[in-house]
SEFITI-907721 format. One record per residue (C-alpha): residue in one letter; y, z, x. Coordinates in steps of 0.05 Angstrom, whole numbers, plus 5000, padded with zeros to 4 digits. Example, Ala and Ser with C-alpha at 12.3 -4.5 7.8 and 13.67 -1.06 7.14 Angstrom:
// residues 2
A491051565246 S497951435273 
//
This chain:
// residues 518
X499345875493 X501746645493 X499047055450 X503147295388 X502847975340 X499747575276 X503547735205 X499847125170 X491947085155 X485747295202 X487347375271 X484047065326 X483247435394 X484446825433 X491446775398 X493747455378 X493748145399 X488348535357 X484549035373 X476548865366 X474648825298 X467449145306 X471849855319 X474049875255 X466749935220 X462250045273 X456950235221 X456149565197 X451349215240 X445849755216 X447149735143 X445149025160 X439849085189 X436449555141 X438449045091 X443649395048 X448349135003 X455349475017 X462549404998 X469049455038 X475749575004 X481549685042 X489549495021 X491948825025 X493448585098 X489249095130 X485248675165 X478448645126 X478447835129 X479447895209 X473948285207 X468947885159 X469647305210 X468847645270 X463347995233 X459847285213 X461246975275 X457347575313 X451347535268 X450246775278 X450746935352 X445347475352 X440446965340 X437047405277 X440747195222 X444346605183 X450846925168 X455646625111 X463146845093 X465246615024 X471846774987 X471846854917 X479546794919 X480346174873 X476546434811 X482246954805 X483446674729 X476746474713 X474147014673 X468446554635 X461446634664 X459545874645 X465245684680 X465446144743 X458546234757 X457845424773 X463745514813 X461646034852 X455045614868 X458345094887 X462145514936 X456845734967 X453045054975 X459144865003 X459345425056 X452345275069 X453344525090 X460244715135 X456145245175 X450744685176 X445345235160 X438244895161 X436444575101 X442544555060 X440844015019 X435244354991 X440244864961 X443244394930 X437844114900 X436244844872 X442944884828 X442244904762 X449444874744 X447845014666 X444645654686 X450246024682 X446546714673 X441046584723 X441945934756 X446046304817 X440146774828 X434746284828 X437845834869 X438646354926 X431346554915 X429445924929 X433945744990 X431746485017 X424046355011 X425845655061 X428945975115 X426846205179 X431346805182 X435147265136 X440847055100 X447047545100 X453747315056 X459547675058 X463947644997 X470947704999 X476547824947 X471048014906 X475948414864 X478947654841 X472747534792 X473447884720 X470148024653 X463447474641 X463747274712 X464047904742 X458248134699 X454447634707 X455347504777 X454048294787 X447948274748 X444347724788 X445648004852 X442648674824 X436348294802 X435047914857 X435848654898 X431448984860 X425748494859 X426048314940 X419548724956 X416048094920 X421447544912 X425447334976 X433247434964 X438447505007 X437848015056 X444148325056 X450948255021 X458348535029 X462648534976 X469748575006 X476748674968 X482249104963 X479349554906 X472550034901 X466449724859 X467150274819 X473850094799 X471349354779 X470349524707 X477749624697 X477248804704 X472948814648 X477448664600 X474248484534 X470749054494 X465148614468 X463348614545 X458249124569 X454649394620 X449349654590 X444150114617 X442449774672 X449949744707 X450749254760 X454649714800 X448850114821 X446349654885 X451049834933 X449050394988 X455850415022 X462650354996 X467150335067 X473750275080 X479250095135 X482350625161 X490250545187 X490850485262 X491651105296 X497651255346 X491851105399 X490150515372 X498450225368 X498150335444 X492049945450 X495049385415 X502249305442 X498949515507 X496248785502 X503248475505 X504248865566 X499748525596 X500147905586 X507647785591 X509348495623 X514248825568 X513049545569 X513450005504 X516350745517 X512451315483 X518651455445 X518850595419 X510350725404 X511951465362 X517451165321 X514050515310 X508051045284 X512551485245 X515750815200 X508150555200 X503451065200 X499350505226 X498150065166 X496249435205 X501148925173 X506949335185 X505749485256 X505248795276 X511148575239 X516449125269 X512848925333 X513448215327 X521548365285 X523448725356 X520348275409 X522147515385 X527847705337 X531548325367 X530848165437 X529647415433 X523547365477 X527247725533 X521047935561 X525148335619 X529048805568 X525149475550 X524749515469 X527950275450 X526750675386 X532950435351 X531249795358 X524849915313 X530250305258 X533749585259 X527449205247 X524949665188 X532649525152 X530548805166 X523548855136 X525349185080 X530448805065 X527748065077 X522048385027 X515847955061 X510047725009 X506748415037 X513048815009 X512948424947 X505848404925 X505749194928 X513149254887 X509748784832 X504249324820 X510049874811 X510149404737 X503549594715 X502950264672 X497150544704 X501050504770 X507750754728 X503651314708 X502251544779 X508351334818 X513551604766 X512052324778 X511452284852 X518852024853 X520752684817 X515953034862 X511953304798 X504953264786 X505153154707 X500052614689 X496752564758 X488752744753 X485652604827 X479552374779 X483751904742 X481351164748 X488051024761 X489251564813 X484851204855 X486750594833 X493650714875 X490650994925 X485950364942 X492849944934 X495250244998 X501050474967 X500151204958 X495551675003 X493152374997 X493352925040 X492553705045 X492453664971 X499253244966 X499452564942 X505152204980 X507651484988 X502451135042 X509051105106 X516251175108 X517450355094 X513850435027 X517250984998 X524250715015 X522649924994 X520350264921 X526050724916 X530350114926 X526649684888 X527150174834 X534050284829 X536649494851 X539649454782 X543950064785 X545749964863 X548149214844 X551749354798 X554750084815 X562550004834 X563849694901 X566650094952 X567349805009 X571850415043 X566150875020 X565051035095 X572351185109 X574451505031 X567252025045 X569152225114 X573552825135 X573953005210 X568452625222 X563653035164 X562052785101 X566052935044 X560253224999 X564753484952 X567752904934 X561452484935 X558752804890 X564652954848 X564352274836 X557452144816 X558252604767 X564052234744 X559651594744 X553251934716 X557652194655 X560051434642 X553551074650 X547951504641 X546551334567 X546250544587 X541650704658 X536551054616 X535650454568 X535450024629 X530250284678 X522950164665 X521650834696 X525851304653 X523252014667 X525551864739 X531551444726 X536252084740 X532952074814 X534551314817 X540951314808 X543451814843 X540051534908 X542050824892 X548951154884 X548351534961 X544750874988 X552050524972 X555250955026 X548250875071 X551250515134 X549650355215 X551551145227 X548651365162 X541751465148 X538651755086 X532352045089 X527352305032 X521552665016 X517152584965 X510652814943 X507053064884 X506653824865 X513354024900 X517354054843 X524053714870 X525753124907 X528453314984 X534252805010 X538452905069 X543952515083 X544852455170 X552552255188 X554152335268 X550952945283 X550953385216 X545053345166 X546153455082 X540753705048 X539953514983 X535453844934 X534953424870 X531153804801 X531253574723 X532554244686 X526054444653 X527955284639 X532455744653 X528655884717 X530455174741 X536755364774 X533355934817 X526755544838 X530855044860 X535455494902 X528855734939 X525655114956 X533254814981 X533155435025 X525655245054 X528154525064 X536054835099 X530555235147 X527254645165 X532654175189 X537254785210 X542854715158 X547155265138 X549854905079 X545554595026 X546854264953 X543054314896 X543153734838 X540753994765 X539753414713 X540353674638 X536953194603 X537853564528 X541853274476 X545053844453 X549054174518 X556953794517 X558153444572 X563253984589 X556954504603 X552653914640 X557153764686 X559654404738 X559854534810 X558755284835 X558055584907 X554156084925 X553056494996 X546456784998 X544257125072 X548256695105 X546956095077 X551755645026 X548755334965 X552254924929 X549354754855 X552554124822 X549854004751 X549953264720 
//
């Protein structure tokens, strides 16, 4: 059978193209061997499960140790220690007798199911003190266990750590998910729950992570495919495949695997090209794969709100880097941070939440199916009219869209891309550029060979107007547009319509501005 790029569960080497999983945390072997306890967190679909296995599977085969993977994945809504701790054991003992480690029945002769708050600890003691080698378990989706069990699973891993100079335990453990342990007590949910003084937390040496593939490492992979079936991948195909992914695992193998099987039909003598990975992003963001969705069902939770909301704007109101939440995000895999600039994680991400964001208003916004014809003058884009109309629109429907969206302080931002993504088409692209502390949101519209900046600011001062102007100009000098347009939201009561809404042009050094308030 031919090996395939792998969009569902672990990979296996022998059936997928993946690049070795002891790359990724080449650390790990030590930490192991000096008998640490460590976590991994990573984003969802990053490969940390692909690498447990291979992890597991390399340990057994060393000879040294007795190696077990065990995923806590099914006590997602079992928050009650004297009902999760059992279940947990039982887990285990049933690892245990599927490896066929020695002596597996004596473990379960150790379980004391009614021991909710020790029973777990003992009985690994006891298994531990029968071996003939080490045990190692690796934990994963870790982050699934809350409030009692979490607690009291945490606290008899720490005391069987702390005690293993005089008590056999196990001899190392990973604890693997998609958040850091010390974000675990924001899945402590009831108050009467404490840590106390002795926290739980405080066993782990390491706290690693999985790091995106590099540009390198996408050649490495797809480099694979080459061989095997002889389909080459241009430089050009690998950069733009890097640029939409910035090498966020899941995403590379799925606009890989969207372009070789779908877009070319297994034609394994046609030579993928760059636009054919722009038509597989359209497709994966709009067929909205369980990936997609599980990170757009986090934009519903306030703490991510409170993060995401001002990033859209381009503001940095309410973002603290030392903010639980802060970091929360970032260990999502949705946002990342860099030269000081918090910015959605790749390209795919921010447009998928920008749509996702403004669905309502795009569904139900008027439909115009000339909008490609009625926008287009001599092959240019009718600006002026475009956005004569959205303020036409945004005077009509503002009050309603404000009630509507979840995310109100950005709602402005929404719809007026939801209103320019109706006119998006095959020779249309919309770009945008958002990240926290620039103070505006940058769009630019691409139609044939012209580019439309688009500057978009919510009127704070009287300064507004001239900040704005400035940082349009930057964003003119970096695509090399004479012509720019500036959008100013006034969201005060008290200004008539008749002041919000106004259109002026301005020439300043050779450059137009044009400044369209809504």
């Amino acid at each position: 059978m031919n090996r395939y790029f792998n969009i569902a569960g672990p990979c296996n080497p022998e059936e997928h193209y993946m690049l070795p999983a002891e790359m990724r945390r080449r650390e790990l072997p030590e930490l192991i061997q000096q008998k640490q306890y460590f976590v991994i967190h990573a984003a969802r679909q990053s490969g940390k499960t692909t690498l447990l296995f291979d992890l597991v599977n390399k340990l057994n085969a060393t000879g040294n140790y007795f190696a077990l993977y065990c995923s806590l994945e099914a006590l997602q809504d079992v928050p009650d220690a004297a009902t999760g701790i059992p279940a947990i054991m039982r887990m285990i003992k049933n690892q245990i007798m599927l490896k066929e480690l020695p002596d597996g029945a004596a473990f379960r002769d150790y379980l004391d199911y009614e021991d909710y708050l020790d029973g777990l600890r003992v009985a690994l003691t006891m298994y531990c003190k029968k071996l003939s080698k080490p045990l190692v378990i690796l934990f994963d989706e870790i982050d699934c266990l809350s409030n009692g069990t979490l607690i009291a699973f945490l606290r008899q891993l720490r005391n069987g750590y702390v005690n293993r100079a005089t008590t056999p335990f196990v001899h190392s453990i990973g604890l693997i998910g998609m958040r850091n342990i010390r974000d675990y007590k924001g899945k402590i949910r009831d108050e009467r729950d404490t840590l106390g003084s002795a926290s739980p937390f405080n066993i782990v040496t390491e706290a690693l992570t999985l790091q995106n593939f590099t540009r390198k490492e996408i050649d490495q992979l797809l480099a694979q495919h080459t061989r095997d079936v002889g389909q080459a991948f241009s430089p050009e195909f690998l950069d733009r495949l890097f640029h939409y992914t910035q090498g966020q695992p899941w995403l590379v193998n799925a606009l890989a695997r969207q372009v070789v099987v779908k877009i070319l039909n297994k034609d394994f003598s046609r030579s993928p090209r760059p636009s054919h990975v722009d038509q597989a992003v359209e497709t994966i963001i709009q067929r909205r794969h369980t990936h997609i969705d599980s990170l757009l069902e986090r934009l519903k939770e306030e703490r991510v709100q409170k993060i995401v909301e001002p990033l859209l704007m381009g503001e940095t109101r309410g973002v603290d880097p030392l903010d639980d939440d802060y970091q929360y995000v970032l260990d999502l895999g949705l946002l990342k941070e860099s030269d000081g600039l918090l910015s959605f994680s790749n390209p795919i991400y921010s447009e998928v939440v920008v749509r996702y964001l403004g669905m309502k208003a795009q569904n139900e916004l008027p439909s115009n199916r000339e909008a490609p014809v009625a926008y287009t003058t001599d092959d240019r884009l009718d600006m002026k009219r475009l956005l004569t109309d959205f303020q036409a629109f945004w005077r009509e429907h503002s009050g309603i869209w404000l009630e509507r969206f979840q995310y109100k302080e950005a709602a402005p931002h929404l719809v007026l891309m939801a209103f320019l993504q109706k006119i998006a088409g095959q020779d249309r692209f919309i770009t945008r550029e958002m990240a926290s502390g620039r103070g505006r949101l940058d769009i630019c519209i691409q139609h044939g060979g012209g580019r439309y900046p688009i500057e978009i600011k919510i009127r704070r001062d009287n300064k507004t107007i001239e900040a704005g102007k400035a940082q349009l100009s930057a964003y003119m000098e970096t695509l090399g547009c004479g012509e720019g347009w500036l959008v100013i939201f006034d969201r005060r009561k008290k200004p008539s319509w008749k002041n919000k809404l106004f259109w002026k042009t301005e020439t300043v050094d050779g450059k137009v501005f044009h400044i369209v308030g809504c």
